[in-house]
Backbone as CSV, one residue per row, in Angstrom:
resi,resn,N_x,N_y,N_z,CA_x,CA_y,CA_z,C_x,C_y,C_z
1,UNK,6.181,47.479,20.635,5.421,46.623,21.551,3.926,46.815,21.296
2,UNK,3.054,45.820,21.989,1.960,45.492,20.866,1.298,45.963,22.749
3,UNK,0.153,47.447,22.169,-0.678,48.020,23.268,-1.626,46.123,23.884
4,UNK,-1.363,46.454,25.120,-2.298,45.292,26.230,-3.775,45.634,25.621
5,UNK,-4.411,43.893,25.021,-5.200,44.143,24.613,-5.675,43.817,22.969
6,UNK,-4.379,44.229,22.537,-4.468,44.366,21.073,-4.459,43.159,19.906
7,UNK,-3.522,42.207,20.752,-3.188,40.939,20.443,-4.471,39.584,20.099
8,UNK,-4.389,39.410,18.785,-5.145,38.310,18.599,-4.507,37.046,18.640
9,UNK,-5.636,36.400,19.499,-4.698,34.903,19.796,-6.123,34.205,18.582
10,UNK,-5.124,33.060,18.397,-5.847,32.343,17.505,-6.636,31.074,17.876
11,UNK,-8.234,31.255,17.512,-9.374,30.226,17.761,-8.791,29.027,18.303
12,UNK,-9.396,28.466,19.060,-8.895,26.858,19.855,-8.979,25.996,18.790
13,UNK,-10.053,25.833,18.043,-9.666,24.824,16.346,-9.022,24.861,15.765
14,UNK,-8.596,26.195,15.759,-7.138,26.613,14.665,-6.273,26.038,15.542
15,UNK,-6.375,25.814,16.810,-4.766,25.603,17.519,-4.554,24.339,17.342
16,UNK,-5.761,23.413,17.258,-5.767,22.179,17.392,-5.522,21.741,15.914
17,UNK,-6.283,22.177,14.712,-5.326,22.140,13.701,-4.158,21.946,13.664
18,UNK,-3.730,23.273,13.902,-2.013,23.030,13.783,-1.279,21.958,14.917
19,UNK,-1.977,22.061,15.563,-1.376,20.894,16.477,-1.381,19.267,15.728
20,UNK,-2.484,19.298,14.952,-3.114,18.030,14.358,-2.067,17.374,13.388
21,UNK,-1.660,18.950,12.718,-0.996,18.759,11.479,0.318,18.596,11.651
22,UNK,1.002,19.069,12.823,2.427,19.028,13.062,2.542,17.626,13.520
23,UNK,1.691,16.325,14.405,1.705,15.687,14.676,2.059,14.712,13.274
24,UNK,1.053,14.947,12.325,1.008,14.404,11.453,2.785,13.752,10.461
25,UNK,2.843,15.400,10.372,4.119,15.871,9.736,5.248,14.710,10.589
26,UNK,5.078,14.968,11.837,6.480,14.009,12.181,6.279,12.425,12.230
27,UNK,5.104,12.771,12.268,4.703,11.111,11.407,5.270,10.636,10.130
28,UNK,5.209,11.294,9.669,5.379,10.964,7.966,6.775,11.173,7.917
29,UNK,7.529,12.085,8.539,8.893,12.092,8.887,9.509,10.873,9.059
30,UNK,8.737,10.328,10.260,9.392,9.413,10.769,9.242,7.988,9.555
31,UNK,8.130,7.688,8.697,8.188,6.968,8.311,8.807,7.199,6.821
32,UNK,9.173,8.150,6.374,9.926,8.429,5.058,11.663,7.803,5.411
33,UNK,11.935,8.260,6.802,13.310,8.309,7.252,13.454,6.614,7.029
34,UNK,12.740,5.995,7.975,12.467,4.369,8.056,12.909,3.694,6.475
35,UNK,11.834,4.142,5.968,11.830,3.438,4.496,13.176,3.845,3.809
36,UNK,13.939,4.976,3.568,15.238,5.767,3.450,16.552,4.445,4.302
37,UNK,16.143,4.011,5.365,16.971,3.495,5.851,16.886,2.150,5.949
38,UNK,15.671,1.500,5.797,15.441,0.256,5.584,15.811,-0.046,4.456
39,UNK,15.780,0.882,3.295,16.527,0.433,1.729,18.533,0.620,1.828
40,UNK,18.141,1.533,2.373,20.023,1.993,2.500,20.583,1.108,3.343
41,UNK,20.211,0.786,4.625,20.998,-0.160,5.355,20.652,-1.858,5.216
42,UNK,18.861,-1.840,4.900,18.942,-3.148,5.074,17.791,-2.895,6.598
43,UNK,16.384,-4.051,6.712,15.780,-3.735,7.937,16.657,-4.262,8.934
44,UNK,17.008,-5.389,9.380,17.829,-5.921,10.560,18.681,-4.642,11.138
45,UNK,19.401,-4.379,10.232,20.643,-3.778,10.598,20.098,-1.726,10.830
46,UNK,18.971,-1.594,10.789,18.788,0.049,10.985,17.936,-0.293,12.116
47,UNK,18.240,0.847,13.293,18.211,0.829,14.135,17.102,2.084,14.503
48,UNK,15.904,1.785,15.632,15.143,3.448,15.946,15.803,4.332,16.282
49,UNK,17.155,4.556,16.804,17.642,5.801,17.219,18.342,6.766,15.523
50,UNK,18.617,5.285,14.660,18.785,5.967,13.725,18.114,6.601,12.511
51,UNK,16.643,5.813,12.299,15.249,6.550,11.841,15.145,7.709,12.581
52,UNK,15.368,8.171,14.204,14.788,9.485,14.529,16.023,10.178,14.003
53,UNK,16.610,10.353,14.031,18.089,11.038,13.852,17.116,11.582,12.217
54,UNK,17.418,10.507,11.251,17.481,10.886,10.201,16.045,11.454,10.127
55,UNK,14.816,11.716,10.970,13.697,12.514,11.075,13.569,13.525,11.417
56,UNK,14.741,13.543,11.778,15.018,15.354,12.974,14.561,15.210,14.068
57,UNK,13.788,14.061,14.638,13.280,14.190,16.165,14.288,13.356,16.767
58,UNK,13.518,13.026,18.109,14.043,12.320,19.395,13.624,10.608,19.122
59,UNK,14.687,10.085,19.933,13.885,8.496,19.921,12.556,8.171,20.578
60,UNK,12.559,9.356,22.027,11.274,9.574,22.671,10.044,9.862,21.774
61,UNK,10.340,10.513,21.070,8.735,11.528,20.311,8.738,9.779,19.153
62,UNK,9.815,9.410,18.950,9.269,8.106,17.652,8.903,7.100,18.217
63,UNK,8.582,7.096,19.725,7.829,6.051,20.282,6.545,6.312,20.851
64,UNK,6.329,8.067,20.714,5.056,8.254,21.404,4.371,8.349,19.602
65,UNK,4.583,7.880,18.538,3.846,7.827,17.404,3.515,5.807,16.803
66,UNK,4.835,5.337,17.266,5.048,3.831,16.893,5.534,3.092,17.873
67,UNK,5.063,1.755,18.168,5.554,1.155,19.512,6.977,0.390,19.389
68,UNK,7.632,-0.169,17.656,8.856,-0.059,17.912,9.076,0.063,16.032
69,UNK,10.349,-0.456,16.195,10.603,-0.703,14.932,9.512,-1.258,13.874
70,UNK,9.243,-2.905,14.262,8.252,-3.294,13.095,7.341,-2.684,12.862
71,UNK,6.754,-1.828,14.020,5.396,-1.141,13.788,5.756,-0.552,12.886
72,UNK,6.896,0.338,12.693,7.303,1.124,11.886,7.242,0.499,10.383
73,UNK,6.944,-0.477,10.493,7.353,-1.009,8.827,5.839,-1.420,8.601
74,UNK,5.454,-2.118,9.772,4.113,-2.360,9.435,3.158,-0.865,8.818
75,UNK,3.283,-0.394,9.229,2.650,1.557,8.917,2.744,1.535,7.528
76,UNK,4.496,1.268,6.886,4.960,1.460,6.148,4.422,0.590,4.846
77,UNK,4.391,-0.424,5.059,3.296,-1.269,3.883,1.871,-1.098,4.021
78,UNK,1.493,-0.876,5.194,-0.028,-0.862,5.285,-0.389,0.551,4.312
79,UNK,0.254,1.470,4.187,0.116,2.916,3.454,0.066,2.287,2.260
80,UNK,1.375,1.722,1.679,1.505,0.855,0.245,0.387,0.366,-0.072
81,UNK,-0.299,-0.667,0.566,-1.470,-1.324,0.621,-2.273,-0.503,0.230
82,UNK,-2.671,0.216,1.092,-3.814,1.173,0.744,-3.911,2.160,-0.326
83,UNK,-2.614,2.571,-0.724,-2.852,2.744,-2.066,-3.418,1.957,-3.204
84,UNK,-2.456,0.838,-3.071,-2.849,-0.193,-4.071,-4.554,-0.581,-4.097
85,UNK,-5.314,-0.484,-2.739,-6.472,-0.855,-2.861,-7.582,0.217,-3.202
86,UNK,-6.970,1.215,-2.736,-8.022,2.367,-2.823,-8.753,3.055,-4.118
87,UNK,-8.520,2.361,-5.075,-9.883,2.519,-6.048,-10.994,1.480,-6.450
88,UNK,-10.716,0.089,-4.707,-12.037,-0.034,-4.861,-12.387,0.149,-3.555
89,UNK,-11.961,0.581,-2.731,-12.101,1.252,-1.249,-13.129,1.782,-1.317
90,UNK,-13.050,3.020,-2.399,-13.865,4.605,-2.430,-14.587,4.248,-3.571
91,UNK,-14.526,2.866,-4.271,-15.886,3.365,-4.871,-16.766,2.079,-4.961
92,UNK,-18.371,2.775,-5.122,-19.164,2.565,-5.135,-20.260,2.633,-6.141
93,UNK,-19.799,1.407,-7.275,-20.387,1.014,-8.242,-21.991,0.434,-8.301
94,UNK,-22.407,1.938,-9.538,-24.157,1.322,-9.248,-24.335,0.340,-10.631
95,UNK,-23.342,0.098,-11.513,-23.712,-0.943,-12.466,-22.625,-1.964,-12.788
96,UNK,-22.863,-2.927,-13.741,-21.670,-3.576,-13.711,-20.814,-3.241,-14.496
97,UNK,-21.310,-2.487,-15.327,-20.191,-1.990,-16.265,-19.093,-1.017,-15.320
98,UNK,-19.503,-0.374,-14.644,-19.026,1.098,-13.242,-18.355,-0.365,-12.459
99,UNK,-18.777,-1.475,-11.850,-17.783,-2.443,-11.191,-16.422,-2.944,-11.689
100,UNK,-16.538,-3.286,-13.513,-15.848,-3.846,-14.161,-14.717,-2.529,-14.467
101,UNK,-15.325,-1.567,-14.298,-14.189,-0.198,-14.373,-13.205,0.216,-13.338
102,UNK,-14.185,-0.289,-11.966,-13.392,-0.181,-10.541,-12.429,-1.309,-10.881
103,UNK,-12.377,-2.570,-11.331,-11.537,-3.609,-11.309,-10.290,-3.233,-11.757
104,UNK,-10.534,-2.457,-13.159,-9.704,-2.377,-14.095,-8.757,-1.172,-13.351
105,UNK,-9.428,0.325,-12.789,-8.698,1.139,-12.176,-8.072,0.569,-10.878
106,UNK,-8.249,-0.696,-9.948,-7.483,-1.233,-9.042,-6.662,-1.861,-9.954
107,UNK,-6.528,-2.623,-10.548,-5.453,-3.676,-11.275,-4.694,-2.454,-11.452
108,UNK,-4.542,-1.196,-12.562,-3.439,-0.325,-12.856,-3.212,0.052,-11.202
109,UNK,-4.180,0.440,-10.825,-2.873,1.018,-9.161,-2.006,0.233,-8.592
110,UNK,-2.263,-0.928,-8.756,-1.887,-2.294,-8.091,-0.430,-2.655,-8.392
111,UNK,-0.446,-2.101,-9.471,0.859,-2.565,-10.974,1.365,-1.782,-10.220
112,UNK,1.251,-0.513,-10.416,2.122,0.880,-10.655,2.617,0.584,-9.211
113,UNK,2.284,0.519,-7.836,2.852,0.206,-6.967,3.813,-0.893,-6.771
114,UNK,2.897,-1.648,-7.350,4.118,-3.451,-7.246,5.204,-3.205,-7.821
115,UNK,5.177,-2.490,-8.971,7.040,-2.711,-9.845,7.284,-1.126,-9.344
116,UNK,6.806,-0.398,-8.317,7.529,0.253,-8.161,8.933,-0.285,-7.432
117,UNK,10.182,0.654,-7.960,11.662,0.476,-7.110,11.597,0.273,-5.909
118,UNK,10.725,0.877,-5.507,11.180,0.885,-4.072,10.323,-0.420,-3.241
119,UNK,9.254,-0.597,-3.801,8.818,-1.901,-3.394,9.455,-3.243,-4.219
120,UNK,10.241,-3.008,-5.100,10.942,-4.323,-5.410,12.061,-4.252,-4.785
121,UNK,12.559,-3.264,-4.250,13.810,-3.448,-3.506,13.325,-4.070,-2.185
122,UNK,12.108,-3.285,-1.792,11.433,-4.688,-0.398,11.756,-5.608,-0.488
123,UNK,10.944,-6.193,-1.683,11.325,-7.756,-1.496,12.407,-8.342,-1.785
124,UNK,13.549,-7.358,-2.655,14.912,-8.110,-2.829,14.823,-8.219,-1.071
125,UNK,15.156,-7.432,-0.006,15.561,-6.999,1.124,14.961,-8.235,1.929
126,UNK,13.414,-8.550,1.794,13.046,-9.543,2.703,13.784,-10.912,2.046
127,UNK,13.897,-11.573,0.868,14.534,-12.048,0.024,15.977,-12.581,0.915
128,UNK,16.400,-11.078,0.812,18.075,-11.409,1.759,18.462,-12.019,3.068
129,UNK,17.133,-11.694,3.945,16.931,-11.203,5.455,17.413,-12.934,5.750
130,UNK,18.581,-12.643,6.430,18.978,-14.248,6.991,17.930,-14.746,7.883
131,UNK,18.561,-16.805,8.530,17.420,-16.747,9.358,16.051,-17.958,8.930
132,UNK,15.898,-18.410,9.476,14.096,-18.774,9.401,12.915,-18.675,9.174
133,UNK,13.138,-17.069,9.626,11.706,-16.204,9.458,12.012,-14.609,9.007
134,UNK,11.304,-13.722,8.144,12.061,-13.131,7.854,10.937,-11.853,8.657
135,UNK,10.728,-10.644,9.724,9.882,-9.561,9.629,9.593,-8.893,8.665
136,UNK,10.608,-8.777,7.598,10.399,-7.704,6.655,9.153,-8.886,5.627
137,UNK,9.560,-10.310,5.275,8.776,-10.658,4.484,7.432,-10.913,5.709
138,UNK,7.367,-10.941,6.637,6.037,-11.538,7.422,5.233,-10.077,7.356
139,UNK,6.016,-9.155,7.671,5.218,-7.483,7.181,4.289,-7.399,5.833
140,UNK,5.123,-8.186,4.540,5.140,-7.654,3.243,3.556,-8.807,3.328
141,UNK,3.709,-9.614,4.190,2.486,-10.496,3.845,1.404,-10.114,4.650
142,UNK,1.264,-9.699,5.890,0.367,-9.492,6.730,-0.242,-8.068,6.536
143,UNK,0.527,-7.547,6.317,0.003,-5.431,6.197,0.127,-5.138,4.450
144,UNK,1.157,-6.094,3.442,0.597,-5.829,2.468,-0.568,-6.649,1.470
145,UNK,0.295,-7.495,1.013,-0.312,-8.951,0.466,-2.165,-8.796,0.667
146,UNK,-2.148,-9.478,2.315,-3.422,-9.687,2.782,-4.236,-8.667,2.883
147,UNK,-4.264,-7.216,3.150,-5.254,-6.590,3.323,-5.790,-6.438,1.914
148,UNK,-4.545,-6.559,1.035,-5.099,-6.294,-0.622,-6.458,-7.313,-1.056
149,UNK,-5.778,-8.481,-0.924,-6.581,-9.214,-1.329,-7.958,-9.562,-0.820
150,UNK,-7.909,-9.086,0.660,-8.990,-9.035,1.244,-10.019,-7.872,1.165
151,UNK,-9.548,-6.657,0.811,-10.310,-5.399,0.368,-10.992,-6.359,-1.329
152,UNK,-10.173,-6.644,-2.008,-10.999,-6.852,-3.405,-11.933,-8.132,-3.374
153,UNK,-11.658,-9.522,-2.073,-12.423,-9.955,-2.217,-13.794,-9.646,-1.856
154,UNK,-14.183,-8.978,-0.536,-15.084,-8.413,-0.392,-15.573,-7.350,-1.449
155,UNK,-14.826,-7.021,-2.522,-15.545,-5.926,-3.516,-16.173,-7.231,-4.429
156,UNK,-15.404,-8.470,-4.346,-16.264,-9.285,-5.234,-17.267,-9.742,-4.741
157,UNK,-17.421,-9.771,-3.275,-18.504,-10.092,-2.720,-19.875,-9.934,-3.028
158,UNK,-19.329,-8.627,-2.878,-20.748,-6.798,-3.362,-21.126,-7.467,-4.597
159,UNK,-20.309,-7.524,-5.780,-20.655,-7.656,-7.016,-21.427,-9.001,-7.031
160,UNK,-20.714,-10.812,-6.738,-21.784,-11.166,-6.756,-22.843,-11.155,-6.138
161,UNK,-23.271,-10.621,-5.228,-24.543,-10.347,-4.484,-25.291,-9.245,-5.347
162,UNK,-24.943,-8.532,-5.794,-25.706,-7.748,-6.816,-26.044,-8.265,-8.338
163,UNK,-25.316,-9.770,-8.519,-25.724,-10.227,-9.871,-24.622,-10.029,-10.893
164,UNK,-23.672,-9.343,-10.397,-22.567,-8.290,-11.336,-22.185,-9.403,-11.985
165,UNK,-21.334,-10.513,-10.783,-20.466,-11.358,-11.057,-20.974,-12.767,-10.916
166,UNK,-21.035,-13.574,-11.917,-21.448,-15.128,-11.965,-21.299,-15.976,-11.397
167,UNK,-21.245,-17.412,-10.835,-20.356,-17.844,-10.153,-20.042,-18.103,-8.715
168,UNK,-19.931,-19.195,-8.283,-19.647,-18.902,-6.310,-18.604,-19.760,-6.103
169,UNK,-17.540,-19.789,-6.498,-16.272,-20.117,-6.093,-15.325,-18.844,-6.299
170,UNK,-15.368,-17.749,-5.508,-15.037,-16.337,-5.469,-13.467,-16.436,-5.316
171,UNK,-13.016,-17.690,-4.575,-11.619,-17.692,-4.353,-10.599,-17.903,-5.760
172,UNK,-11.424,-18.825,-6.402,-10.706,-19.359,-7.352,-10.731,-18.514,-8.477
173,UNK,-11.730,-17.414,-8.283,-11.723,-16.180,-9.357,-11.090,-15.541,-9.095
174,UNK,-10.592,-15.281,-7.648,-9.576,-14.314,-7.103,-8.145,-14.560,-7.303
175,UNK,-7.837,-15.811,-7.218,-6.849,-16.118,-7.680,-6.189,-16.169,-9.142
176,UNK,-7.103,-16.308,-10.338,-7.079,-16.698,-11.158,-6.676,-14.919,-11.944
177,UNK,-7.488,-14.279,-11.068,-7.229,-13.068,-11.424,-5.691,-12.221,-11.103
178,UNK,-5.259,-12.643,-10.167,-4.226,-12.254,-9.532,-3.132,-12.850,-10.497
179,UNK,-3.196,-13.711,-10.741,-1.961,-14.993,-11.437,-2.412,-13.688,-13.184
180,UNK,-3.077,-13.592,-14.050,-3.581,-13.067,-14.870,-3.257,-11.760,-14.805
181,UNK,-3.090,-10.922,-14.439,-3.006,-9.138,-13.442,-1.512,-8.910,-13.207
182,UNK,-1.016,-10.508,-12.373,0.485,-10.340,-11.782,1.542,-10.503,-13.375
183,UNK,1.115,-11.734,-13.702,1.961,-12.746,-14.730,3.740,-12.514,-13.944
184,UNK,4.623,-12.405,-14.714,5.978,-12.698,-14.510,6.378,-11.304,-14.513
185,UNK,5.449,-10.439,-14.110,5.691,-8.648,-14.089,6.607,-8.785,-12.926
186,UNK,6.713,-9.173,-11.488,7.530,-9.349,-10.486,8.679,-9.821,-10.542
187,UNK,8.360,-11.044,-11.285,10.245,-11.476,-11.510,11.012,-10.877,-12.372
188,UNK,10.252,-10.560,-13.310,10.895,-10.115,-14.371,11.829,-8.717,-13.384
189,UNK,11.435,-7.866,-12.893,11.681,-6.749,-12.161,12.410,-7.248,-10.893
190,UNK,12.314,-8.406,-10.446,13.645,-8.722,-8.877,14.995,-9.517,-9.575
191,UNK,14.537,-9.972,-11.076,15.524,-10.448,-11.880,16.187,-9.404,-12.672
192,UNK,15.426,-8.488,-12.656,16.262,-7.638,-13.668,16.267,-7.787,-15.076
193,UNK,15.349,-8.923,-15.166,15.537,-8.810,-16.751,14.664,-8.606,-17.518
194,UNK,13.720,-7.512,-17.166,12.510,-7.087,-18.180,12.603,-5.384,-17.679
195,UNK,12.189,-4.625,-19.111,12.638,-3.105,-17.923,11.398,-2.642,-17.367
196,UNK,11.360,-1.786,-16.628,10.736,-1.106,-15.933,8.962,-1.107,-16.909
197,UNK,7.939,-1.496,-16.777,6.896,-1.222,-17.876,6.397,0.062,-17.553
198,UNK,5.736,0.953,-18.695,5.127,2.071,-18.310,3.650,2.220,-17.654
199,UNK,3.073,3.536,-17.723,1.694,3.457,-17.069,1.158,2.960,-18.146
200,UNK,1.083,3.223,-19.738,-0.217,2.961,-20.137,-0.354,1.008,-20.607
201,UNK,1.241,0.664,-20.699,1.430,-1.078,-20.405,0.572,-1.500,-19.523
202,UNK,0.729,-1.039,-18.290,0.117,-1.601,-17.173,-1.487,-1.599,-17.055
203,UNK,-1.122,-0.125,-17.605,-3.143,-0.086,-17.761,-3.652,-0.662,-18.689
204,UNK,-3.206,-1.412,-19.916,-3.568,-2.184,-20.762,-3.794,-3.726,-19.953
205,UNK,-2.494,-4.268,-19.471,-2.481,-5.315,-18.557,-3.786,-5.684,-17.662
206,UNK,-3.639,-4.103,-16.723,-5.225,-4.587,-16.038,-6.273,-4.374,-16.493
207,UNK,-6.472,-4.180,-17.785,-7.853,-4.061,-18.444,-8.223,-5.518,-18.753
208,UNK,-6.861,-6.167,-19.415,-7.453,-7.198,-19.878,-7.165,-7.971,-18.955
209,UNK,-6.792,-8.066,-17.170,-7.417,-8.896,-16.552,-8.644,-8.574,-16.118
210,UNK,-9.232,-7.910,-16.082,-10.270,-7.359,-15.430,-11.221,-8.174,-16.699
211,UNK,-11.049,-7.840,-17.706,-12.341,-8.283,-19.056,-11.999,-9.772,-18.669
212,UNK,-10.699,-10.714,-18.465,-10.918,-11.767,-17.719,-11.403,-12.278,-17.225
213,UNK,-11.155,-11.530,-15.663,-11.729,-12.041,-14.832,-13.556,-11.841,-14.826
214,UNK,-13.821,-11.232,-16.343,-15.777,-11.197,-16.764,-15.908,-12.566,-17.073
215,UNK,-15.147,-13.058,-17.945,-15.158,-14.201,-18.822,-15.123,-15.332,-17.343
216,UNK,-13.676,-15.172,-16.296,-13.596,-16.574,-15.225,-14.751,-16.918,-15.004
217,UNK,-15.130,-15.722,-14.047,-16.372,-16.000,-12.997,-17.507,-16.642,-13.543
218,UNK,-17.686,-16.588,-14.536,-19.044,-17.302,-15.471,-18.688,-18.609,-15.256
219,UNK,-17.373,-19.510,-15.106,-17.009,-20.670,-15.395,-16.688,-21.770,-13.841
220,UNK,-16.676,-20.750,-12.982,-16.523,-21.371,-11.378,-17.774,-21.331,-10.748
């Protein structure tokens, strides 16, 4: 037994740390389980009591993190998203050559996420989703799709306002770039009939949309 007195309790930041981090943890729990079960069962058909189950928590604690299911998916692409965007998120190009490099390092993240498995099995899944309207595809468009395209148009913004980029029909460069970046890499991969491409394919791919999209913008 430990003499009265002797006992170190640990700093209130440290507590809140760990408090911070365990919160975290069943966060990410909860949304690994989701995605695990949204591919295995299908979204319609998986249920929140059965994401907490397969998280180790309660259905209670997966509602004091997400308000229901879709949120849960919404989380779940918005993370995707933000990968895909986050090398032009964080940077902050002082020339154009340093802009035309951010392009090229978003286009490869962009890839490497899109033909990933598990995001082409998304869209087989929204694809399937009987019905009128599908959540899983209205997710894949609202929390993924759109924030993407809207993080890079505003990076084209920056650029032409700094002179980087030529041109003021920004949409039609955006697009032009996307169609150029994407090509038939998606179908080829929900069809099955192109295999899997590697990293340095892809990073070739978005180089030369990126040196592209130097050449579009001069022309809109």
């Amino acid at each position: 037994m430990e003499p009265i007195g002797t006992r170190i309790s640990r700093p209130a930041s440290s507590r809140r740390r760990a408090d911070t981090d365990a919160v975290q943890a069943r966060r990410q729990a909860i949304l690994a389980a989701a995605g695990e079960a949204f591919l295995t069962k299908g979204y319609a058909e998986t249920t929140t009591l059965e994401i907490a189950g397969l998280a180790n928590t309660s259905k209670r604690a997966l509602y004091q993190h997400f308000a229901d299911k879709r949120d849960i998916l919404n989380h779940l692409v918005r993370e995707r998203s933000g990968e895909m965007a986050a090398p032009i998120e964080m940077a902050e190009p002082r020339s154009k050559a340093a802009f035309f490099e951010a392009i090229a390092a978003f286009g490869a993240a962009f890839l490497v996420r899109l033909v990933d498995p598990t995001t082409i099995a998304l869209y087989r899944l929204a694809i399937a989703e009987p019905g009128p309207s599908s959540d899983l595809g209205q997710a894949l468009e609202a929390s993924g799709h759109a924030p993407v395209r809207q993080s890079l148009r505003r990076f084209l913004e920056h650029s032409a306002a700094r002179g980087w980029l030529g041109g003021s029909d920004l949409d039609s460069a955006l697009e032009a770039y996307f169609d150029l970046l994407i090509g038939s890499v998606t179908m080829g991969q929900l069809l099955r009939t192109e295999p899997l491409p590697g990293q340095d394919a892809l990073r070739r791919r978005a180089e030369r949309a990126a040196a592209a999209l130097r050449r579009l913008a001069m022309s809109f």
